[in-house]
C-alpha positions as CSV (number, residue, x, y, z in Angstrom):
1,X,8.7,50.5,-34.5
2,X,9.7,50.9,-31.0
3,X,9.2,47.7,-29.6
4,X,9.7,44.3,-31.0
5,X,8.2,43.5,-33.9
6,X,6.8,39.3,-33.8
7,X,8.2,37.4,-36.1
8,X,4.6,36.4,-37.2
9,X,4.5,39.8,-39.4
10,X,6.8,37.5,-41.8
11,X,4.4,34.6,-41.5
12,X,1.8,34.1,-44.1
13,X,-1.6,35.8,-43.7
14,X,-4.0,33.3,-42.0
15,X,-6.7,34.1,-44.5
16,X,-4.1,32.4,-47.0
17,X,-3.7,29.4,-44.3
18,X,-0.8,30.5,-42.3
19,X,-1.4,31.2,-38.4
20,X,-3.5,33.9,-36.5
21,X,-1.4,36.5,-35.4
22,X,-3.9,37.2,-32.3
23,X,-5.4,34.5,-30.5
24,X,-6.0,36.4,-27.4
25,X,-9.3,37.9,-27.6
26,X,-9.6,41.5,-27.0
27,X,-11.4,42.7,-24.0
28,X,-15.1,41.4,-23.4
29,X,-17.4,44.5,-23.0
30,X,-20.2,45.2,-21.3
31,X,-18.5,44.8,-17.7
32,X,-20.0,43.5,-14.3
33,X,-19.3,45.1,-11.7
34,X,-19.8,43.6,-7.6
35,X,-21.9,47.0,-6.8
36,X,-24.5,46.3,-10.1
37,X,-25.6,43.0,-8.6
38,X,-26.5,44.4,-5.0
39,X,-27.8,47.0,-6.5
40,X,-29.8,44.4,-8.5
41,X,-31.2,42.9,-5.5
42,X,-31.9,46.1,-3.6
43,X,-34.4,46.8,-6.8
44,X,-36.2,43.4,-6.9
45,X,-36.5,43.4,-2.7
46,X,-38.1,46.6,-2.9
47,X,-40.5,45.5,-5.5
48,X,-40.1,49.1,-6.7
49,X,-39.2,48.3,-10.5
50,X,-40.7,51.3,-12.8
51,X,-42.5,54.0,-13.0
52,X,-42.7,56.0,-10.2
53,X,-39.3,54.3,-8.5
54,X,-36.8,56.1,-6.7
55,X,-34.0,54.8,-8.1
56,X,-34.9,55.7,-11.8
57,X,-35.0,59.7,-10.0
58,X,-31.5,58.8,-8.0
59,X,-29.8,57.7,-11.6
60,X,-31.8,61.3,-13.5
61,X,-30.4,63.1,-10.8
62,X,-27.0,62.0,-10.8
63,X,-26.7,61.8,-15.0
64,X,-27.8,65.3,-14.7
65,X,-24.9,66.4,-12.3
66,X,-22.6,63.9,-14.3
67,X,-23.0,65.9,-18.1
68,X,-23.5,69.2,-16.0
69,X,-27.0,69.7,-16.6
70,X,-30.1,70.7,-14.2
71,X,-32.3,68.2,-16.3
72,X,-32.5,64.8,-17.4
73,X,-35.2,62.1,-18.3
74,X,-34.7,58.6,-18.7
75,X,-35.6,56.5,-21.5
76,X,-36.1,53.0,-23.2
77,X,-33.4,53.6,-25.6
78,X,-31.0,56.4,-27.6
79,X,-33.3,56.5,-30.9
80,X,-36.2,57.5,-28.7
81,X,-34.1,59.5,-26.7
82,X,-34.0,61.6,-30.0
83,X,-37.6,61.3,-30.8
84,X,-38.3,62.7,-27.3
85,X,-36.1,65.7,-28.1
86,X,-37.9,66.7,-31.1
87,X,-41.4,66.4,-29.6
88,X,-39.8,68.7,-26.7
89,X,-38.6,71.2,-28.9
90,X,-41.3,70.9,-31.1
91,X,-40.2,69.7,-34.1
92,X,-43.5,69.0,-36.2
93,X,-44.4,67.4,-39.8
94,X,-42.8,69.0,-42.4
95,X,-39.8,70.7,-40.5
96,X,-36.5,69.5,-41.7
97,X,-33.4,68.9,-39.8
98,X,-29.9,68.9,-40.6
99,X,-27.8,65.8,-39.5
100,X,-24.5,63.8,-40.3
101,X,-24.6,61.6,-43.4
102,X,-22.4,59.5,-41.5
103,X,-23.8,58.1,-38.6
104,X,-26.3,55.4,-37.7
105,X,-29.8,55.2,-38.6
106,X,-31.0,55.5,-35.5
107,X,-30.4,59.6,-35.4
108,X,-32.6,59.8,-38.7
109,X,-35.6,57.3,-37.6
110,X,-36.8,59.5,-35.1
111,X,-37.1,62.4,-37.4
112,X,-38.6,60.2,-40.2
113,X,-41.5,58.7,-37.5
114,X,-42.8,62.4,-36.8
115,X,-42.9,63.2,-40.6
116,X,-40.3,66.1,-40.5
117,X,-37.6,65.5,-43.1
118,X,-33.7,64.6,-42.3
119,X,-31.5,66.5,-44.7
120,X,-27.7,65.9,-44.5
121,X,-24.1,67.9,-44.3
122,X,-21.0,66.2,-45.6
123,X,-18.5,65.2,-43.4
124,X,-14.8,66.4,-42.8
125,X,-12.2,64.4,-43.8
126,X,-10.2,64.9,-40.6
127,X,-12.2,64.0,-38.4
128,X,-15.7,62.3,-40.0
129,X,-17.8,64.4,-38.0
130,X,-20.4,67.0,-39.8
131,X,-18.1,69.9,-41.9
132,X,-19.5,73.0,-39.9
133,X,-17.9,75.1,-42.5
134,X,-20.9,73.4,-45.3
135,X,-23.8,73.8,-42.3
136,X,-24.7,77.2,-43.7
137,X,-25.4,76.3,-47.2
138,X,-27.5,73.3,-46.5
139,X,-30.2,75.6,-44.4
140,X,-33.3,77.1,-45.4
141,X,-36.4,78.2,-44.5
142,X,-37.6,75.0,-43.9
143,X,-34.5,74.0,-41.6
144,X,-35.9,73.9,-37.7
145,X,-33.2,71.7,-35.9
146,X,-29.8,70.9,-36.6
147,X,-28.7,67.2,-35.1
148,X,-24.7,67.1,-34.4
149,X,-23.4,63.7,-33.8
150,X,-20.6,63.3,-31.6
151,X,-19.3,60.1,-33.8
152,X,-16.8,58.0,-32.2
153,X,-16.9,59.7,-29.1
154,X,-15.2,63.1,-30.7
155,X,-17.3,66.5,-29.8
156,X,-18.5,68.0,-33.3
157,X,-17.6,72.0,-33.2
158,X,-19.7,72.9,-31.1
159,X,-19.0,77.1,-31.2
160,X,-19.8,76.7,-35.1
161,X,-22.4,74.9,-34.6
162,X,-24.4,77.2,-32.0
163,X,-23.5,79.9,-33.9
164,X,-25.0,79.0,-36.9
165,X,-28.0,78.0,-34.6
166,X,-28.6,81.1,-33.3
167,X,-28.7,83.1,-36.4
168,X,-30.7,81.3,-38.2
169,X,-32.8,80.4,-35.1
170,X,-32.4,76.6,-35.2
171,X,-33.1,73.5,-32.1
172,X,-29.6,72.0,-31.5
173,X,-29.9,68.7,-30.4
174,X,-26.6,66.8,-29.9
175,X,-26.6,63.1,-30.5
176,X,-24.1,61.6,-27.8
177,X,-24.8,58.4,-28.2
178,X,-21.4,57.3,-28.7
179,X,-19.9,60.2,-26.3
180,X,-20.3,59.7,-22.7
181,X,-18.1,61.8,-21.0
182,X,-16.5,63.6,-23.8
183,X,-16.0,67.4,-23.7
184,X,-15.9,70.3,-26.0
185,X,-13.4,73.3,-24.7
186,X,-14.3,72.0,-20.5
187,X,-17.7,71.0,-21.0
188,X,-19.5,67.9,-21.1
189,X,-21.3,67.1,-24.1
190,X,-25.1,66.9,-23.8
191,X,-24.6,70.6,-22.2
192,X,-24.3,72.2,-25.4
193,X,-26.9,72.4,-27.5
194,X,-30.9,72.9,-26.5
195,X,-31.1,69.4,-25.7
196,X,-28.9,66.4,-25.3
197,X,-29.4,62.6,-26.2
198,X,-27.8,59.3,-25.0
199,X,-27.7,55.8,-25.6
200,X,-27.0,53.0,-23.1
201,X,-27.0,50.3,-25.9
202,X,-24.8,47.2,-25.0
203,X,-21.8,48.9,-27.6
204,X,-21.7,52.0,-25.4
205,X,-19.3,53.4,-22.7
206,X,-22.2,53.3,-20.5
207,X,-24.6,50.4,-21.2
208,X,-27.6,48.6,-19.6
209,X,-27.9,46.6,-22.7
210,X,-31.1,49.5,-23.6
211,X,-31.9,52.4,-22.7
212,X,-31.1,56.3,-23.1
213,X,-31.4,59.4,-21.4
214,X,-32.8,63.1,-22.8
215,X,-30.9,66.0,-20.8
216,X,-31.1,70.0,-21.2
217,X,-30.7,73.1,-18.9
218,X,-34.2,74.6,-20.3
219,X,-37.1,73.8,-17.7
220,X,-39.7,73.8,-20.4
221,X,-38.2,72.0,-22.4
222,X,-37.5,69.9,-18.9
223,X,-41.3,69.8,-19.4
224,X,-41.2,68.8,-22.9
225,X,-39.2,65.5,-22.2
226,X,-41.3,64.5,-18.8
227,X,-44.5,64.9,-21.1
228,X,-42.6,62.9,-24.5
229,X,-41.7,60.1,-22.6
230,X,-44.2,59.6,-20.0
231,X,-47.8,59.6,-21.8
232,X,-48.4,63.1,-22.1
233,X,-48.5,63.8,-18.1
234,X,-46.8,67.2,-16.5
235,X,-44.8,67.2,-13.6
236,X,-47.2,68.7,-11.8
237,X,-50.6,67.2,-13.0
238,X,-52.8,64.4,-12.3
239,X,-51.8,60.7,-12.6
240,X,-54.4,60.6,-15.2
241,X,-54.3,63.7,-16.9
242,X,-52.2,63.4,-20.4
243,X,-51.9,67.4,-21.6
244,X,-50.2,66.9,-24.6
245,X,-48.9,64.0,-27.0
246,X,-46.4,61.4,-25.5
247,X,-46.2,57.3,-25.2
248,X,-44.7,55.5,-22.0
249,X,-40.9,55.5,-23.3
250,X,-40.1,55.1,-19.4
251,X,-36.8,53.5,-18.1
252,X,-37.0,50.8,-15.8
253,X,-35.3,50.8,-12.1
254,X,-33.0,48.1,-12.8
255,X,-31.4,49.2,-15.8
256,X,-31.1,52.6,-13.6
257,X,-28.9,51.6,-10.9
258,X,-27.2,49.6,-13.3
259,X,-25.9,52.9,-15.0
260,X,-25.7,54.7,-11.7
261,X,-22.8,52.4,-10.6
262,X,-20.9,52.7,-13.8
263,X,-20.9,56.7,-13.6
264,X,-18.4,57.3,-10.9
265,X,-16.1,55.2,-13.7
266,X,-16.4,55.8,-16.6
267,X,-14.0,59.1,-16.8
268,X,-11.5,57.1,-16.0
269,X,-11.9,54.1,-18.6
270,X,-12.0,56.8,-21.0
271,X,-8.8,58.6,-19.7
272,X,-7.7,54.1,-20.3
273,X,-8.9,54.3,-23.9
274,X,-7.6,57.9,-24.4
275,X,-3.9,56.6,-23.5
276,X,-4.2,53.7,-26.1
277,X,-5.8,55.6,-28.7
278,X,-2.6,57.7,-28.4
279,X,-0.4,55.0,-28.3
280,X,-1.6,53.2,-31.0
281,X,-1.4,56.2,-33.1
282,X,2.2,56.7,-32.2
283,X,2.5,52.9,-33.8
284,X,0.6,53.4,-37.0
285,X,2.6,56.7,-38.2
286,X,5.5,54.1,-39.0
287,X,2.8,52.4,-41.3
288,X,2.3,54.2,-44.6
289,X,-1.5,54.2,-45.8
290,X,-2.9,53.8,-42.3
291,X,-3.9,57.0,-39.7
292,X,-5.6,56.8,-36.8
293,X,-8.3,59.7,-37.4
294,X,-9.2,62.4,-34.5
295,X,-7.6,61.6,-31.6
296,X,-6.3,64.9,-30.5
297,X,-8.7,67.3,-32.1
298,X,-8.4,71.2,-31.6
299,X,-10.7,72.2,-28.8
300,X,-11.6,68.3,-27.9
301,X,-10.7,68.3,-24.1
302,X,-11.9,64.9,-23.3
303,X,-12.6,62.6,-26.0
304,X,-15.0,59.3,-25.4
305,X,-13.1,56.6,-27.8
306,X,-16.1,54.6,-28.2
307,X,-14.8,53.8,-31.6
308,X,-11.3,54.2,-33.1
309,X,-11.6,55.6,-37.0
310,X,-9.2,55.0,-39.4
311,X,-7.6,56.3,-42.7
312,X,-7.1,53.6,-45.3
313,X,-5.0,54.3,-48.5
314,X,-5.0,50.9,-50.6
315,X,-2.0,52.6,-52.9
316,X,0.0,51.9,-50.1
317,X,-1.4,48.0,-49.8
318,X,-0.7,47.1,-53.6
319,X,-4.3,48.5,-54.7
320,X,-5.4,45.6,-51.8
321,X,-9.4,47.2,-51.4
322,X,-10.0,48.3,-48.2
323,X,-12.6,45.5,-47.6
324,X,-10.2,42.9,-48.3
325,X,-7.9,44.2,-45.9
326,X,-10.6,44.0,-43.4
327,X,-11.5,40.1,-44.0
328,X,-7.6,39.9,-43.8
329,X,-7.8,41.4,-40.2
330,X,-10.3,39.7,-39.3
331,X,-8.5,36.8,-40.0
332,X,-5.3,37.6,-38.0
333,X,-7.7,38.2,-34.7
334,X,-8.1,42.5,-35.2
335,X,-12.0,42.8,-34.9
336,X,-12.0,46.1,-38.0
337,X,-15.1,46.5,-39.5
338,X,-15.9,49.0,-42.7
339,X,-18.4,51.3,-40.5
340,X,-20.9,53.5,-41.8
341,X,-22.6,53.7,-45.5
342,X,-24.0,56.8,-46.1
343,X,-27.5,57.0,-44.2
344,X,-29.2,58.3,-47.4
345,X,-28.3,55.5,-49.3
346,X,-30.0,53.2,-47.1
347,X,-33.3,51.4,-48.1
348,X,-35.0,52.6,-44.9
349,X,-34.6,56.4,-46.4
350,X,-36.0,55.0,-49.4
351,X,-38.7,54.0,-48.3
352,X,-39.8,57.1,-46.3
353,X,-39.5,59.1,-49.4
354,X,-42.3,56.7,-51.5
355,X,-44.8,57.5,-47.6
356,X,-48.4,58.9,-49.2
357,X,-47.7,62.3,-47.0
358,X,-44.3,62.4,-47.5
359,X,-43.5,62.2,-51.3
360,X,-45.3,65.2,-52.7
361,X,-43.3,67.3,-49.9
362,X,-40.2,66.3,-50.9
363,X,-41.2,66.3,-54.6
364,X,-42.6,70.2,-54.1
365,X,-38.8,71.2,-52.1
366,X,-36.7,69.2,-54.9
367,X,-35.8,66.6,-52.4
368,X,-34.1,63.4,-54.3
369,X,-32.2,60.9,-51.5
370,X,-31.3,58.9,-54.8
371,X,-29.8,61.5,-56.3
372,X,-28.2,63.1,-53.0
373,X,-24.4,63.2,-53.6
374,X,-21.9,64.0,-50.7
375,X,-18.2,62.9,-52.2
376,X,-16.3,63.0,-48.9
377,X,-18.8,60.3,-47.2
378,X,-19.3,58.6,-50.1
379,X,-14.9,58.2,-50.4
380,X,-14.5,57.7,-46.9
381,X,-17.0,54.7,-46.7
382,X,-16.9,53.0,-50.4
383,X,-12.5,53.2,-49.7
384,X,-11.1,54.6,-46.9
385,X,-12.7,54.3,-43.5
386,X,-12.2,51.8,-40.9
387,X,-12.8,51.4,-37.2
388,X,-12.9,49.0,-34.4
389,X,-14.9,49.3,-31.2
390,X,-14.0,51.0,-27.8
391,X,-13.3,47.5,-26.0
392,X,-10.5,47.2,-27.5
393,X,-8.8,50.4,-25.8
394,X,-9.5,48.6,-22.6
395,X,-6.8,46.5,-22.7
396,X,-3.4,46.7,-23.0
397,X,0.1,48.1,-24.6
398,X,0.8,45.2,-25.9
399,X,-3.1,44.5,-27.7
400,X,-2.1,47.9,-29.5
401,X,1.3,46.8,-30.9
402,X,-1.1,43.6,-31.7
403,X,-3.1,45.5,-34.3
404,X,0.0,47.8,-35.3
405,X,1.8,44.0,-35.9
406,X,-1.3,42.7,-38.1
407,X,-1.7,45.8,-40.3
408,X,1.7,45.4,-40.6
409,X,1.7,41.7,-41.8
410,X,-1.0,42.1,-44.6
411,X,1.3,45.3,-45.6
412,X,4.1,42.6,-46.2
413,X,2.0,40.6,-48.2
414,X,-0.5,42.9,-49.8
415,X,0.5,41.4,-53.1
416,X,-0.4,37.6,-52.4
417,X,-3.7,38.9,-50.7
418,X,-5.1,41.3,-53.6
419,X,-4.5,38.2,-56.3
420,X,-6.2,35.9,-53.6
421,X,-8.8,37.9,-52.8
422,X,-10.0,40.2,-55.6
423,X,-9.0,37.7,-58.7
């Protein structure tokens, strides 16, 4: 490696009793900042605190101009944001939409709530993002939207993707919950497709612990999201007129200027988690069996970081499995975690599939989530993927060679830790 390797690589894994190799804790996430707490108490002087309040219009407006959009609507949360897209782009029961098998199951509840059907496209292994070159031969003419999730903060093809849209006449609505800023060939994601979606969970580059945000450059479907999220009003219409099917889904002013002071920044911390990213790739090529996955992808001109994905090849850790070598991170201080299991697999999915209304549809289209297979999602979660979150790129040089320093520890002693761990 290029810098100095600790001695503590030599050292016995702490999960085996020897001593933690990181005792430092990575950096804390979400982040205060001065401006958020005046902006705080401007909000609860003003007694302005939803619907209605300026400064929920004042964040919209600025979102809007931030992705490079003429339209955004606030909202309570990212899985609504989605559920809000659909109604816009009026998805209905029965209409089934293509999505990532890899991805949380938040991007699939919305579609399950409204009755339509989530169908799935494998993932790539280079980059665990939907394969655009399978999109084609999972459409048919039931297919009405396709769902591309920006995973990890890394832009999906995006040219594929709207291609494939417009021939077979498709909604594209890009899930960006995990890609605030990022950009496909100069543009910002959430600018792509139809209709873009956001969350501002607690995890996320930009976070008011909930909420989420719709955005698109269409003014009906502008329309579409004001009427979703707001009870069924029009922008033009009267307080108590509701003109077609919404709930209140409605942001509230604090969390807004909370995210409005954390936009003129967060460009930069993702230029900060960029640089690590890179850096700590740089370290891992001088591991065999681990590779940082996607951090310079073709046509990705800004990528988000909010997690860091990982290749892991247990025939280069003594057959160690890849879970065990997560407890023995864990142990040394490196917060990895397994990820994803395939969202079909899920009991959730499951469940949907026995719903009175919804069983003899997918019994009549041949629709089996129990049977689904998708080998490189299955692989990539049962063995090979890993990841940690986007705090961690927040920090320094030296938390990088940290984790290069760990992996490289339990590498050492693979041996002791698969007779420990699996026997």
């Amino acid at each position: 490696m290029s810098h100095a390797v600790s001695s503590a690589v030599h050292e016995k894994p702490a999960i085996l009793g020897g001593s933690r190799l990181r005792k430092k804790p990575f950096s804390s996430w979400p982040v205060t900042k001065p401006s958020m707490i005046e902006r705080l108490k401007e909000v609860l002087e003003s007694g302005q605190w939803g619907v209605g309040s300026p400064y929920i219009e004042e964040f919209e407006k600025a979102f809007a101009e931030f992705v490079g959009v003429a339209h955004c609507g606030s909202c309570v949360n990212g899985t609504e944001a989605i559920t809000v897209a659909l109604r816009a782009g009026g998805i209905r029961q029965g209409d089934e939409v293509l999505t990532s098998p890899y991805t949380f199951i938040g991007t699939i509840t919305p579609v399950m709530g409204m009755g339509a059907i989530p169908r799935f496209v494998d993932i790539s292994e280079k980059d665990y993002l939907m394969d655009t070159d399978r999109l084609k031969g999972e459409i048919n003419e039931n297919t009405k939207a396709i769902i591309p999730v920006h995973i990890a903060g890394c832009p999906v093809n995006m040219d594929r993707i709207l291609e494939v849209a417009k021939r077979h006449d498709l909604l594209v609505v890009e899930d960006c919950a995990q890609a605030h800023g990022a950009e496909w060939r100069g543009k910002r994601v959430g600018s792509l497709g139809h209709l873009g979606t956001f969350s501002f969970q607690t995890s996320k580059n930009m976070s008011s612990g909930e909420g989420g945000a719709v955005t698109t450059n269409d003014k009906d479907l502008w329309r579409g999201i004001f009427a979703a999220k707001n009870c069924g009003r029009v922008p033009e219409g009267v307080w108590y007129g509701h003109e077609s099917y919404g709930t209140n889904l409605r942001l509230s002013a604090f969390q807004a200027v909370i995210l409005k002071e954390q936009i003129s920044t967060v460009d930069l911390e993702n230029v900060h988690r960029h640089e690590n990213a890179v850096y700590l790739r740089d370290l891992l090529r001088e591991i065999e069996g681990i590779e940082a996955v996607a951090v310079d992808p073709e046509g990705v001109t800004r990528h988000a970081h909010h997690l860091v994905l990982f290749r892991y090849d247990s025939s280069e850790f003594g057959g160690l499995h890849r879970n065990h070598f997560v407890k023995a991170c864990q142990a040394e201080g490196i917060p990895v975690d397994e990820g994803y299991v395939p969202i079909y697999s899920q009991g959730a999915v499951h469940q949907f599939a026995e719903w009175p209304y919804i069983k003899p549809v997918l019994q009549s289209r041949g629709i089996d989530y129990g049977k689904m297979h998708f080998p490189v999602v299955e692989r990539i979660t049962r063995d090979e993927g890993l990841w940690f979150h986007q705090a961690v790129l927040l920090g320094t040089k030296s938390d990088m060679e940290s984790i290069a320093e760990a992996f490289m520890k339990i590498q050492k002693h693979a041996e002791a830790l698969k007779n420990a761990l699996e026997n």
